[in-house]
C-alpha positions as CSV (number, residue, x, y, z in Angstrom):
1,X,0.0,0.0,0.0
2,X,1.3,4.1,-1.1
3,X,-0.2,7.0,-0.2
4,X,0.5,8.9,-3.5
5,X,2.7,11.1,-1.8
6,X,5.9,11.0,-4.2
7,X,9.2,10.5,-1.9
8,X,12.1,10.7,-4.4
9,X,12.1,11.3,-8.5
10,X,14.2,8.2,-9.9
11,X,15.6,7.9,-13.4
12,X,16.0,4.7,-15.7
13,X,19.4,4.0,-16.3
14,X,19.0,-0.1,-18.1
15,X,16.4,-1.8,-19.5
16,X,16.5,-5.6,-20.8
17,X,14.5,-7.8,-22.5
18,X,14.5,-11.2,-20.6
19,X,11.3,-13.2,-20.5
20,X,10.0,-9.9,-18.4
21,X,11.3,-6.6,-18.5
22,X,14.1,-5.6,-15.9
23,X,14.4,-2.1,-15.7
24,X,17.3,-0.6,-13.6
25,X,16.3,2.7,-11.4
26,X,18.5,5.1,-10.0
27,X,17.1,6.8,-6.9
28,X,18.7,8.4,-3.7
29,X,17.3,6.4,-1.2
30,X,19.3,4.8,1.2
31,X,19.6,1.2,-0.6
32,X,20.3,-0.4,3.2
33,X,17.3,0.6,4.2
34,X,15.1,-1.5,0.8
35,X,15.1,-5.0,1.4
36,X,14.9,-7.5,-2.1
37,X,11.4,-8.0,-2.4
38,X,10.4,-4.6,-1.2
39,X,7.8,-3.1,-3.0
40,X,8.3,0.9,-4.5
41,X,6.0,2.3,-6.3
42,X,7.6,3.6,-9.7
43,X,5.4,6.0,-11.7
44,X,2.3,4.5,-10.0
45,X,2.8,1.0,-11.1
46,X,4.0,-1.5,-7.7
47,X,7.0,-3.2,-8.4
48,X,9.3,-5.1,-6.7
49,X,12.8,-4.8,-6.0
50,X,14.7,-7.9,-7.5
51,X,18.1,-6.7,-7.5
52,X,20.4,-3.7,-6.1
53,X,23.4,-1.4,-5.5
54,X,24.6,1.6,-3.8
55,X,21.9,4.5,-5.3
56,X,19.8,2.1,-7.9
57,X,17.5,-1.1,-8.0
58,X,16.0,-3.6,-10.7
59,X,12.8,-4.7,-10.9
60,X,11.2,-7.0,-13.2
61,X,8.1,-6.2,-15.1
62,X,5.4,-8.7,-16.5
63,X,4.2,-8.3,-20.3
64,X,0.4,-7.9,-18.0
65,X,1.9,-4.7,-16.2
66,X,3.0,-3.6,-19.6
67,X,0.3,-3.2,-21.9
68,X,-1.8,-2.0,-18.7
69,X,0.6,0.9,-18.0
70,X,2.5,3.6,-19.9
71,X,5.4,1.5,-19.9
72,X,3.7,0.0,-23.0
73,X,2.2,3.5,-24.2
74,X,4.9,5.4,-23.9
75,X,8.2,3.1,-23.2
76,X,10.7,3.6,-20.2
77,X,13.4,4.4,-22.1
78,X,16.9,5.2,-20.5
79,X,16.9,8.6,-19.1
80,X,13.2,8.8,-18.0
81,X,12.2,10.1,-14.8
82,X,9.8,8.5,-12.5
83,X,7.8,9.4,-9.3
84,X,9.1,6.9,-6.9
85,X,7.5,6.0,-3.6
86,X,8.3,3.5,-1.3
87,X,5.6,1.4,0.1
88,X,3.3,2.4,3.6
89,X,4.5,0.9,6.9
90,X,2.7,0.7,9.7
91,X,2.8,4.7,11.8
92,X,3.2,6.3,8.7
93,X,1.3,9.5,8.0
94,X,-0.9,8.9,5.5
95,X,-0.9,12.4,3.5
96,X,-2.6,11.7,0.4
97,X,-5.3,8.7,-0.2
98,X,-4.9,5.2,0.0
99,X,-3.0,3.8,-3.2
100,X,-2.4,0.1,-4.6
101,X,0.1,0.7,-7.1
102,X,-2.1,-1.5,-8.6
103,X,-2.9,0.5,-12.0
104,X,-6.4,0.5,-14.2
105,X,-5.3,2.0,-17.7
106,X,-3.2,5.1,-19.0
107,X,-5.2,8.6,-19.8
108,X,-3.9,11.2,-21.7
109,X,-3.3,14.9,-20.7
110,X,-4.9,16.6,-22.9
111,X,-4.5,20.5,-21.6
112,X,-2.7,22.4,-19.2
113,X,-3.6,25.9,-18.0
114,X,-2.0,28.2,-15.9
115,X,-4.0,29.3,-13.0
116,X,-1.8,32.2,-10.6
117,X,0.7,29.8,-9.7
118,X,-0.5,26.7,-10.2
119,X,-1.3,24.2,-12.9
120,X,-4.6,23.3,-13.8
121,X,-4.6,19.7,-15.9
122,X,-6.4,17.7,-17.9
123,X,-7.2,14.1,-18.7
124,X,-8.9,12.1,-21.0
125,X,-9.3,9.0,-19.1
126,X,-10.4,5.4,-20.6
127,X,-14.2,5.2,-21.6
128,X,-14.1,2.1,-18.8
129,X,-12.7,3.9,-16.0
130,X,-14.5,7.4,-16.3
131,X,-17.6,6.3,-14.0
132,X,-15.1,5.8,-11.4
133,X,-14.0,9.6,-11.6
134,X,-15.7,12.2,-9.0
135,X,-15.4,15.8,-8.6
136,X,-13.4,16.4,-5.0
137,X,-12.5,12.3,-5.0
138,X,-9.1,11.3,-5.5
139,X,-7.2,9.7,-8.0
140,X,-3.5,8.1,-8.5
141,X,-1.6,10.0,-12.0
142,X,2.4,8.5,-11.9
143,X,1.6,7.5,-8.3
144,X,0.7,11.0,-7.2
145,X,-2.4,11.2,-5.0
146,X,-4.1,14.3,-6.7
147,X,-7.7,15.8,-6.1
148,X,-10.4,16.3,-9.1
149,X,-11.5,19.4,-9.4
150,X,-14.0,19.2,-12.3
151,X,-15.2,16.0,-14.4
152,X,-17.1,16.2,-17.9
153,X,-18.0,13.1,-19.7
154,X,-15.0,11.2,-19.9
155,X,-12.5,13.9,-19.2
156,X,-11.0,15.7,-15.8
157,X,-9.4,18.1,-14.7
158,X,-6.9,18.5,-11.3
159,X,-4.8,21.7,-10.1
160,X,-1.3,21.1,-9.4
161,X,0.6,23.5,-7.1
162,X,4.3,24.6,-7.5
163,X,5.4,22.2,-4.6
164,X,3.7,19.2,-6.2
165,X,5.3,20.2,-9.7
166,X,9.0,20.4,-8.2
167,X,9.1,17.9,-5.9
168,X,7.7,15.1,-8.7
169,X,7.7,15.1,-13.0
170,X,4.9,17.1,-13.4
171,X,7.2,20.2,-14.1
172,X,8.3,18.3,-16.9
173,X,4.7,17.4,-18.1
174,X,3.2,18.0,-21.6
175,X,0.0,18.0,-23.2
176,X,0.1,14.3,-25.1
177,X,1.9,12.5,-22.5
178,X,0.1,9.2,-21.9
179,X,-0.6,8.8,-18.0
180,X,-1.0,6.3,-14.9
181,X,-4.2,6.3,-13.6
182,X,-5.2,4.6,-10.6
183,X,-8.9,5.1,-9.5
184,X,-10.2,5.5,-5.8
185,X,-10.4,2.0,-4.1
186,X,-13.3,3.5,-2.5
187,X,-15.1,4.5,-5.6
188,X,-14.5,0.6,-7.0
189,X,-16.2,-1.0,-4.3
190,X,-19.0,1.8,-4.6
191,X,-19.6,0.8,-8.1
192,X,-19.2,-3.2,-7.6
193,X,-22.0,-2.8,-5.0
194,X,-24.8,-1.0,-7.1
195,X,-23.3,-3.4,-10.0
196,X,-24.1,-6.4,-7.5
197,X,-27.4,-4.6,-6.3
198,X,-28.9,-3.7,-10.2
């Protein structure tokens, strides 16, 4: 479990086709501290720590997480930057919403707006998962716990603040990037119930 609040920015620095994909991240956590088999959340998606060094760690990634992610969509090339987050223990503050790192499909940012000093965004997100989306609910976009602020049809919208843009990619953002989204665990069960009750 995350709580969408991003702890580091890592960057790829290998990636290997092997059966899976192992993809090599450099971060500056303190590696002594991340056990193998530790689970960080790397642009949203949960993966688990296979390998590591001093100031990077591997982690293998199934064709399933793939085609389900932007990894597929947009490729982690070398270079890239990711919102990294290590995983919730138990005392932790939990800042931002609860998060699986488990995610449902990739949306596309379609606009960004300048609004004083923040950023307003927005998403087109996939025809399945727009029901999910509320206005003032929460959603996971490259593992960062954001807040809607509008919804139309099957499109969003979210206002990011200077902190949020420096301390995570979404300085680097632009309009055609294809996105993580993770809906509101809350808002799943929600909809599974009145599916379950129609």
């Amino acid at each position: 479990m995350f709580t969408g609040i991003i702890t580091d920015v890592g960057q790829v620095l290998a990636v290997t086709h092997a059966g899976d994909l192992r993809v090599r991240i450099g971060c500056h956590y303190d590696m002594d501290d991340v056990a193998i088999g530790a689970s960080i959340a790397s642009d949203g998606v949960c993966l688990t720590v296979v390998s590591k060094g001093a100031d990077w760690y591997e982690v293998d990634i199934s064709a399933e997480s793939v085609s389900r992610t932007n990894i597929g969509t947009a490729g982690w090339g070398v270079g890239r930057r990711l919102n990294l987050e290590r995983a919730l223990r138990v005392g932790d503050e939990l800042g931002g919403h609860i998060v699986s790192g488990h995610v449902d499909g990739v949306a596309e940012l379609i606009a960004m707006t300048d609004e004083g000093d923040s950023t307003r965004f927005t998403f087109r997100a996939p025809a399945a998962l727009a029901r999910y989306i509320a206005p003032k609910g929460s959603v996971a976009l490259n593992g960062t716990s954001l807040t809607v602020n509008e919804v139309a049809g099957d499109t969003f919208g979210v206002n990011i603040i200077p902190h949020t843009k420096s301390a995570t990619t979404w300085g680097e953002a632009q309009v055609g990037d294809a996105i993580n989204l993770e809906i509101d665990t809350l808002a799943r069960y929600v909809a599974r119930l009145q599916d379950w009750q129609a």
